[in-house]
N, C-alpha and C positions, 0 to 999 in steps of 0.2 A: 403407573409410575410411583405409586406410594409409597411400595415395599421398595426403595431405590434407598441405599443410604451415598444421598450426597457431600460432596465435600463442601461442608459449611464451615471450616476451620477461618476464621478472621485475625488471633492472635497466633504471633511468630512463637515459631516452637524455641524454645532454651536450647542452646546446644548442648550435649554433653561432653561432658568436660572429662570423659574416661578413656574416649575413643576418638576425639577428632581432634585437630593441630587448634589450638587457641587461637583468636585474633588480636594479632599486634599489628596496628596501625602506625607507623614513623611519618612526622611530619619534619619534610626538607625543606631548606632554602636557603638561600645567601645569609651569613652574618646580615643584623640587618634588615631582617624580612618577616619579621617578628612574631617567630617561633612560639620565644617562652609568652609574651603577650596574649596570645591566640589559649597556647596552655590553658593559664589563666583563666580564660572566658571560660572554656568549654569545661573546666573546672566547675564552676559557677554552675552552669546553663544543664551540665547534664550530671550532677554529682557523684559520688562515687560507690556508689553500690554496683554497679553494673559496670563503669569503668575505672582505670585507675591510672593516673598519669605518670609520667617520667622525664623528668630533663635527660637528657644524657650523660653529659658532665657531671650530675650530680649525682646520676649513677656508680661513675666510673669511681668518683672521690669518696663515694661509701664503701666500693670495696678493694681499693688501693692502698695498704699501706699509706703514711704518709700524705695522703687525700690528692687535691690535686697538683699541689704543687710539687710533691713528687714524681708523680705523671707526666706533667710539662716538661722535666727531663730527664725523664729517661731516651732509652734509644729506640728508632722508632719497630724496633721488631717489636718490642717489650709491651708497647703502646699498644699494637694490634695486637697482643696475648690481653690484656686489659680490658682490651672493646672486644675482645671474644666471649672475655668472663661475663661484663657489663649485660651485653643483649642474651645472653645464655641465661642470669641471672631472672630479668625481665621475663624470658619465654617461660622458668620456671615456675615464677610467681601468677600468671599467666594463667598456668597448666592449673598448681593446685587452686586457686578462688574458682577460675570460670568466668572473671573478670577480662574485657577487652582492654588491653594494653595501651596506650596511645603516649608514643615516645619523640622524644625531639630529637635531632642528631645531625652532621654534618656529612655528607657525601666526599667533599673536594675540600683544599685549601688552595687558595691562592690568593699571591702579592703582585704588587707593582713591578717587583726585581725580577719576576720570572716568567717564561716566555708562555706556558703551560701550568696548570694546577697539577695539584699532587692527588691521590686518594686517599681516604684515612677510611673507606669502609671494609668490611671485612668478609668472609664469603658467609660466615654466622647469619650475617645480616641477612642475607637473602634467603638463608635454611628459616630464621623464626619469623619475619617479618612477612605479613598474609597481603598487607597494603602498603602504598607507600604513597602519601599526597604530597603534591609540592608545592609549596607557597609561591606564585608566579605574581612577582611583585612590579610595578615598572623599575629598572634600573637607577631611574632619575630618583623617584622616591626612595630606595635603598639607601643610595649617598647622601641624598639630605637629612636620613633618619638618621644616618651615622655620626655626621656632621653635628644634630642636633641630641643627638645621645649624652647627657650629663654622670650617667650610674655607670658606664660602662666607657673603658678606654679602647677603644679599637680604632687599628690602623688603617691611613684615608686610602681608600682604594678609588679609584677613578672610577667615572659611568661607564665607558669603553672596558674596560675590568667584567665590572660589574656584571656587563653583558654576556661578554665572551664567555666566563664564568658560568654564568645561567644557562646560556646555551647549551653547554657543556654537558652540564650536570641534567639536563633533560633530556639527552641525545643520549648519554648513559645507563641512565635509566630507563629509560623505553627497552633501550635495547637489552638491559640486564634481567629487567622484573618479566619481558615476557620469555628470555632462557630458564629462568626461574618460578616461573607460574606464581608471580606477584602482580596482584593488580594494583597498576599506577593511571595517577592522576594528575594532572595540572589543575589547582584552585586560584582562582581570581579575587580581588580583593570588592568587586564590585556583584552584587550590591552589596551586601556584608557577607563576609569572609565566615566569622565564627556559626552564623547560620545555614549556611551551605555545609561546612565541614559537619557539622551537627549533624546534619539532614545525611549524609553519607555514613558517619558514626555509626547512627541507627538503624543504618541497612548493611550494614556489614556485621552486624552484632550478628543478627540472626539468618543472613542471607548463604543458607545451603543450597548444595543441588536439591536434596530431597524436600526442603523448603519451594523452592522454585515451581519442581512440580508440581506440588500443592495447590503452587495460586494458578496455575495457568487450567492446572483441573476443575479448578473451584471456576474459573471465569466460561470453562466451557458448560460445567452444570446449570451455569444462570444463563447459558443463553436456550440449553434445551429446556430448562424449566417454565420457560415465557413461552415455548410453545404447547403449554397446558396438557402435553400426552399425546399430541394428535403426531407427531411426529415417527415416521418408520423408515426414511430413505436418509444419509444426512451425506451431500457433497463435502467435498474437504478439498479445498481449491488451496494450492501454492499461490502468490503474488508473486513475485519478481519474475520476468523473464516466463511466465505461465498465463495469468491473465494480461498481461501485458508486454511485449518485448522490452519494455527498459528495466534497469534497473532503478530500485530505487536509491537504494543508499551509493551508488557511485555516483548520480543525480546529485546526491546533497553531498557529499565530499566534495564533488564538481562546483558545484557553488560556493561553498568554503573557500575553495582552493583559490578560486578565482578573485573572492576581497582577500583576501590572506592569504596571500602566495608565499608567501617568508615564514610562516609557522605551521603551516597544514600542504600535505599534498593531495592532489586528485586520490593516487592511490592509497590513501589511510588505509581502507578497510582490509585492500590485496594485501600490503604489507604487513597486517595482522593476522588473516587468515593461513598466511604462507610462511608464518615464524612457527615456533616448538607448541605453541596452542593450539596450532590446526584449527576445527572447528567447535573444539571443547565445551562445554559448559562457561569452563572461564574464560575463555575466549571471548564467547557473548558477554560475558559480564562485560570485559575491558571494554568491549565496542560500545557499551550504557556509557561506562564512565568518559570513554572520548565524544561519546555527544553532550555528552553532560560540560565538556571542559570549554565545546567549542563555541556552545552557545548556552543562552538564558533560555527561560521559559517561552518570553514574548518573542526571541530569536529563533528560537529553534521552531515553536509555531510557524513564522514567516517564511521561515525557509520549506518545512514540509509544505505550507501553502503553493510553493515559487514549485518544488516539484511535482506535486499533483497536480497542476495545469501543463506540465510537459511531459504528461506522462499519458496514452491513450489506449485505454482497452482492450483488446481484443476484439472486434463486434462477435465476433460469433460467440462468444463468454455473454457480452451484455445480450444478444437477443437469446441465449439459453438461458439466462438468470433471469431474465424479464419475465418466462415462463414459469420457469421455478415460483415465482413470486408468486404466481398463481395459485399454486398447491398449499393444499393444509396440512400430506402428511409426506409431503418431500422440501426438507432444509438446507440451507447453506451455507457454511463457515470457512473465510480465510485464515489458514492458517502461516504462518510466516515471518520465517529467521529474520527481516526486515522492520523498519521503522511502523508501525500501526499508525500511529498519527495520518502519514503520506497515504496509504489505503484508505481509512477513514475518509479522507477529504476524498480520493479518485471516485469512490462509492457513492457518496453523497452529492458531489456532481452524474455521476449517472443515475441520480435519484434511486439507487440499492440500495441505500445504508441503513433502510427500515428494517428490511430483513434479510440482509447479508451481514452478518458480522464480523469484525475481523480480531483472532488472538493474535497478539504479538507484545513487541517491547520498541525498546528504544530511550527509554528515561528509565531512573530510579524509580518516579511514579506510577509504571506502570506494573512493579510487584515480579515480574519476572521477567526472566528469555525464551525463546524459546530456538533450542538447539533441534538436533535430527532425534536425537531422542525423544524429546518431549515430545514432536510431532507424530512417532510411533507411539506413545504412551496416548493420546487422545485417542488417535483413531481405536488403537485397545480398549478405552475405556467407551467411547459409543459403542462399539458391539459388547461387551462381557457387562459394562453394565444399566446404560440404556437399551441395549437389546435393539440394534439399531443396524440395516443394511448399509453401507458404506462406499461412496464411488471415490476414487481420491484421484487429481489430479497435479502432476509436477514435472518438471524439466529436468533437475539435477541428481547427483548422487548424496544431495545433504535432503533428498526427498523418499530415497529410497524406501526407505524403514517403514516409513507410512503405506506408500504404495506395494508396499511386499502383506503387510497386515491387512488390506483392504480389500472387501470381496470384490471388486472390480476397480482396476488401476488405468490411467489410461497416461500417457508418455506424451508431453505436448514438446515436439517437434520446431524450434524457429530455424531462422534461419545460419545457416552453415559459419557464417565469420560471428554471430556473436553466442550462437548456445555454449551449453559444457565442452568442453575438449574431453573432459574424463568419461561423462556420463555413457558412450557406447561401450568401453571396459567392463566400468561398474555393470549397466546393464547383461550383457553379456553371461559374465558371472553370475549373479542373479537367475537367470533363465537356464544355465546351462547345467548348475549345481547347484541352485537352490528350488528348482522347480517354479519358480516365479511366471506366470502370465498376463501378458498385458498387451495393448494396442496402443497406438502411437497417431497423435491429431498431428497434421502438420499445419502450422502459422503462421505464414501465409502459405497458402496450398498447393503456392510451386516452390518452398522448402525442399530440401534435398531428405527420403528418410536416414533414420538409424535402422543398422543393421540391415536385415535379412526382410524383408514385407513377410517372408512367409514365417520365420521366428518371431515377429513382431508388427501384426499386421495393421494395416491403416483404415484408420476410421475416421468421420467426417461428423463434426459434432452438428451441423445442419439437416444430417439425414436423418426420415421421419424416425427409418428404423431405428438410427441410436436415442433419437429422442423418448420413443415410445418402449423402450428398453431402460431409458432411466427413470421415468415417469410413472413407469408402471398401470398397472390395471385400475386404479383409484387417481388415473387423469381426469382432471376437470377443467373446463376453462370458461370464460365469460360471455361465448357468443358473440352471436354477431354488434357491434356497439354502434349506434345512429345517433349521428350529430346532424339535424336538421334546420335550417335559419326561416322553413316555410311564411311564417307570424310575423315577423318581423320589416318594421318598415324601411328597411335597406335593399330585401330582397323585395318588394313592392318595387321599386326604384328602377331595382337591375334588373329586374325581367321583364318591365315594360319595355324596349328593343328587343329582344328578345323574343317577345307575342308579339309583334306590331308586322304586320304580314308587309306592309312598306319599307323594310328595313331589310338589304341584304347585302351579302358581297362583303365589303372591308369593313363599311359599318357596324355591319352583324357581328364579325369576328371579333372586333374592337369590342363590342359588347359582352362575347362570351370572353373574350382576355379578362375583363374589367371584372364577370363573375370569378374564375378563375384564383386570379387576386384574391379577392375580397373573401375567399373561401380559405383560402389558404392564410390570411394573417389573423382570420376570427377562431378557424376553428381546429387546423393545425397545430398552430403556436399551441393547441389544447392538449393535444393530442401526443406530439414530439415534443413538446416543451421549447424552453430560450435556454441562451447562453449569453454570456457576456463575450466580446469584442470589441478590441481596439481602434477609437478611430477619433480622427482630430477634431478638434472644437474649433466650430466657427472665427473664434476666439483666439486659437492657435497653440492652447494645451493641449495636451494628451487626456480622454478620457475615454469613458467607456459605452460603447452602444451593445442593443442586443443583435442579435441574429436567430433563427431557427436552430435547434439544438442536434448536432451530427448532419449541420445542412449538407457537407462536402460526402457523409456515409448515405445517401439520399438518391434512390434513382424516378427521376419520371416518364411514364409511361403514355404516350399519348395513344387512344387508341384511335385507327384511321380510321374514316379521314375526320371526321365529325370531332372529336374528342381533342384533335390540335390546338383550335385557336383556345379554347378554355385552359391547358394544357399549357400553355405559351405565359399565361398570368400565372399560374401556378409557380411556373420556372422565374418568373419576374419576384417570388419572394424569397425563391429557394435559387438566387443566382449560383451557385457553385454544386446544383447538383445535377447529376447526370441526365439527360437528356434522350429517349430514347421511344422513335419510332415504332411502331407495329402495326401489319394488317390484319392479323391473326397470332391467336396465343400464342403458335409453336415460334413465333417472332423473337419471344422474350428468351435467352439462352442463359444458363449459368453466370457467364462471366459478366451480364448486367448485374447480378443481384451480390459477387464474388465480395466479397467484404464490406457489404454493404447493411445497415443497421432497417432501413422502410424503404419499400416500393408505393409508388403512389400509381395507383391506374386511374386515368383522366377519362369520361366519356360526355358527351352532351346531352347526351337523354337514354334512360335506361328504362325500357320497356318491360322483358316480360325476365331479365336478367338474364337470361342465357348465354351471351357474349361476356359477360361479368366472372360467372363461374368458371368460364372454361379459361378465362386467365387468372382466376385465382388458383383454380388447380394446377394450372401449369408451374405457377411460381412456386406454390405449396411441394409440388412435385421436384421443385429443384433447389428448393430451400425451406426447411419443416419451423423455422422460428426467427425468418424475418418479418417485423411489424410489414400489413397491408393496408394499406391505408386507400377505401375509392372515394373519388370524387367525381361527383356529377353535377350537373346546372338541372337536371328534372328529373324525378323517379316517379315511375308509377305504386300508386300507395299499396294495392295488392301482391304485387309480387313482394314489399319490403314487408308490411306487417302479414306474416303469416302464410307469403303463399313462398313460391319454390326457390328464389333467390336469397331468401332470409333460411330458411328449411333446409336449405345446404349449407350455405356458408355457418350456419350455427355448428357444423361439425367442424370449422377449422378454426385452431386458438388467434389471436391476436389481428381481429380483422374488422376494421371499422371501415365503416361507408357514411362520408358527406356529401350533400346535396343541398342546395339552394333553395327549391322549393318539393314536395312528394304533392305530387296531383290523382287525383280519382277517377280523372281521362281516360279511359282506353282506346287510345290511336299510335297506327303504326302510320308515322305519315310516307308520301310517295310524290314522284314530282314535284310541282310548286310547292307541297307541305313537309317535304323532307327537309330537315334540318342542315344535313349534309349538303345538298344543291342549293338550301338556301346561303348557308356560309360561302359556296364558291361559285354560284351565279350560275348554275347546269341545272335550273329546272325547268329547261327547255329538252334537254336531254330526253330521249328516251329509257 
């Protein structure tokens, strides 16, 4: 990886000022809302080598005849020849420094006597003007600034005005700046106004596309740099609606919408996406700046928090990625037109966030967007020049690009009312004229496909074969992992009824339930981890308890008969997970393990492990990367250290076995010393 030249670029490139449109930033708002104030600061705060301010009026009276007071009356065609010259002037000035422009101006007038405002902007405005912020003041604060205004005579305009007005003028603007690929904002006065606007200033000075790509290339080089070189396989997983069926960001508009129903709707994003920006470069920008409008730092955290807990993974993703984790030269990066903060957190509750990483945007903070382009430019850039095999998976046609560059694409499938509409066209096209091939996961597994099975055939991310087909020849994985409580004065405790040859029948069961338990909240919770859940205080607030972590994605297996009542306590910690019978392996069927994240096989005593393997094979046989997790009350210590149960099971990934005590005994008991007759009182039995 030496000879690699990474993108290390930290400072923003200068634009040139030969070849691209200057930025001129216009700052709107009511008389009132205090425009030239703001000026002022940002004057101050960001001086003017880099930018250069403008009132507008004072524009206009520099190159009006007669200044402004000639202005004021003329007629108003004359006025809008004026305000053409005015912002023409501006763009010019603009063009030759290389200096960002930042202007004050008036959108609308309106009085008391009139039932509607007027415009006074010009279609100029929208050809030089790159941004457009609006000072989003409270109404009530405008009229008392007026009210208390001594420098300046201006006419009292009501709060009701004031509103309607504001209203107005932001309903216009949305709707104007995105026919005109102007990116518009609402700024808040809280917490302070001149440093927000600042902090946008600064990213709009230097924020290109060809910028953008930069950083999001630079963010992908550090994450394969931490993997030291060892890296040759790299996954490129989509988020939204791919590792997960929700979305995220109609999630967080959905939350918006719902405290602030009167200023935001559910569909923000669609109604951006489906305006003249499509899914553009600026497009995503706007979508930074509408999260930047709707919330703060601490706000917008809380709410990605509020979505990544309604938000749940795919299991078949989290037990592939669990394996991934494994590997030293197979990696995995999310990549996604979506908010990164909300993946972040989904990741990090599935305990991936170590090494899954996810590129995205969502703030100005985060350096860039990342459109369908960008997404093609990464996967480009791991092969041509990390030199790197590439698996990409995604849902939509804003994924395409990626998956058409990627030496194995795979087409994840949900279900019929909420995936793409467009994506079986797009696809289509793709395969039929572009020579494109790929296979298609479906999510949940009775998903309807796309297309043709045989133009687009289906593959099953649980099967060994695709697993061992992305994993490659240089699989490795951790063996068999024993969790034993032998030493310990607990299992002293519990296994005395257990060996007490006077103990049998309910007793005994009771006994092995009470193992069971105790097995399950020492060394599970170890294994699967905790979650937090909701539950009422004694007390009668709301707080939070734990639970077993994917308890309800969790099947247990009791194996007959023997293996039930311990089986039974297992189920007593993992109340809400599956529950499931067998007299033999071929017992266990697909649809137990079907979206499910751990199997747990229960037995009472495990002798020479033969019964152990052939239900792990079976499960392994029907699912290559769900956690197995055995539990037992007694293993014999030669078949675990060393002899054939450990010897096998060391050939399949992710399979731990706990047991309560490992004994050195070799006995198969029979009649009265069977385990089995002694739990159900038939060692009278023949």
């Amino acid at each position: 990886m030496a000879d690699l030249q990474l993108n290390q670029s930290t400072t923003p490139e200068v634009r040139s000022t030969s070849n691209e449109k200057p930025i001129i930033v216009a700052l709107y708002g009511v008389p009132g809302s205090g425009k030239t104030f703001l000026l002022d600061q940002l004057k101050q705060e960001l001086g003017q080598k880099h930018f250069a301010f403008y009132e507008g009026s004072e524009m206009i009276a520099t190159i009006v005849p007669g200044g402004l007071d000639a202005f004021q009356n003329m007629e108003e065609q004359t006025k809008a020849h004026w305000r053409r010259r005015a912002i023409d002037t501006i763009g010019k000035n603009s063009t030759d420094s290389g200096q960002v422009g930042v202007v004050t101006g008036h959108f609308m007038f309106w009085s008391e006597e009139h039932e509607a405002g007027w415009p006074v902007h010009t279609q100029n405005d929208f050809e030089i003007f790159t941004h457009i912020l609006y000072l989003d003041i409270p109404a009530e604060v405008v009229a008392q600034r007026c009210l208390d205004d001594i420098d300046r005579s201006r006419p009292p305009t009501s709060v009701s005005i004031l509103r309607r007005w504001q209203q107005e003028e932001k309903a216009q603007l949305r709707y104007l700046c995105r026919r005109h690929g102007v990116l518009f904002s609402l700024v808040s006065p809280f917490p302070t106004l001149a440093d927000k606007v600042s902090t946008l200033l600064h990213d709009f000075r230097y924020h290109t596309e060809k910028y953008n790509l930069s950083q999001a290339e630079s963010r992908l080089d550090h994450i394969v740099a931490a993997s030291q070189g060892q890296l040759e396989t790299m996954l490129v997983l989509d988020a939204d609606r791919t590792l997960a069926a929700a979305d995220a960001g109609a999630l967080f508009w959905q939350s918006v919408s719902n405290s602030r129903p009167s200023k935001y709707e559910s569909s923000t994003l669609k109604s951006l996406f489906s305006s003249p920006l499509g899914y553009s470069y600026t497009a995503f920008r706007q979508a930074v700046l509408l999260y930047e409008e709707a919330a703060n730092d601490q706000e917008f955290d809380a709410l990605c928090q509020d979505v990544a807990l309604a938000i749940t993974m795919q299991p078949e993703f989290v037990s592939l990625l669990q394996m991934v984790e494994e590997q030293k030269h197979v990696g995995c990066v999310v990549v996604t037109c979506g908010l990164r903060r909300v993946w972040d957190k989904v990741l990090e509750r599935e305990n991936l966030s170590k090494t899954v990483k996810v590129i995205g945007g969502g703030r100005i903070a985060d350096g860039f967007v990342v459109s369908e382009a960008v997404k093609g430019a990464l996967v480009a850039r791991l092969q041509d020049v990390h030199h790197m095999f590439v698996w990409a998976f995604g849902d939509s046609p804003l994924d395409l690009e990626f998956l058409i560059k990627a030496n194995r694409a795979i087409i994840v499938v949900g279900e019929e009312q909420t995936r793409s509409k467009t994506m079986d066209v797009a696809l289509a096209n793709a395969i039929d004229h572009d020579g494109f091939r790929a296979r298609q996961a479906l999510l949940p597994t009775n998903a309807s496909p796309r297309l043709d099975i045989t133009k687009l055939p289906v593959v099953k991310l649980t099967e060994l074969e695709f697993v061992n087909s992305l994993l490659g020849d240089r699989y490795t994985h951790d063996g068999l992992q024993i969790l034993c409580a032998t030493d310990r004065n607990a299992t002293k405790l519990l296994a005395t009824p257990m060996r007490n040859a006077a103990i049998a029948g309910s007793d005994l069961r009771e006994a092995h339930r009470r193992v069971g338990y105790y097995l399950a909240l020492e060394f599970l919770a170890d294994v699967m981890g905790l979650e937090q859940s909701p539950i009422r205080h004694v007390l009668g607030q709301q707080t939070r308890g734990y639970q077993l972590f994917h308890e309800q994605q969790t099947t247990i297996v009791a194996l007959m008969r023997g293996g039930e009542p311990m089986a039974f306590g297992v189920s007593d910690a993992l109340p809400l997970a599956m529950f499931v019978h067998a007299g033999g392996a071929d017992d266990v069927k697909f649809h137990h393990l079907q979206g499910q994240l751990t199997v747990i096989l229960v037995d009472a005593v495990v002798n020479t492990g033969k019964t152990i393997v052939e239900f792990v094979q079976q499960v392994r046989k029907l699912h290559a990367t769900i956690r197995i997790v055995v539990v037992a009350g007694v293993v014999q210590a030669q078949c675990v250290f060393g002899g054939s149960l450990n010897q096998t099971l060391a050939h399949y990934p992710n399979v731990h076995l706990i047991a309560l005590r490992v004994s050195d005994t070799k006995f198969t008991g029979s009649g009265t010393t069977d385990t089995g007759n002694r739990l159900f009182n038939t060692t009278h039995l023949p």
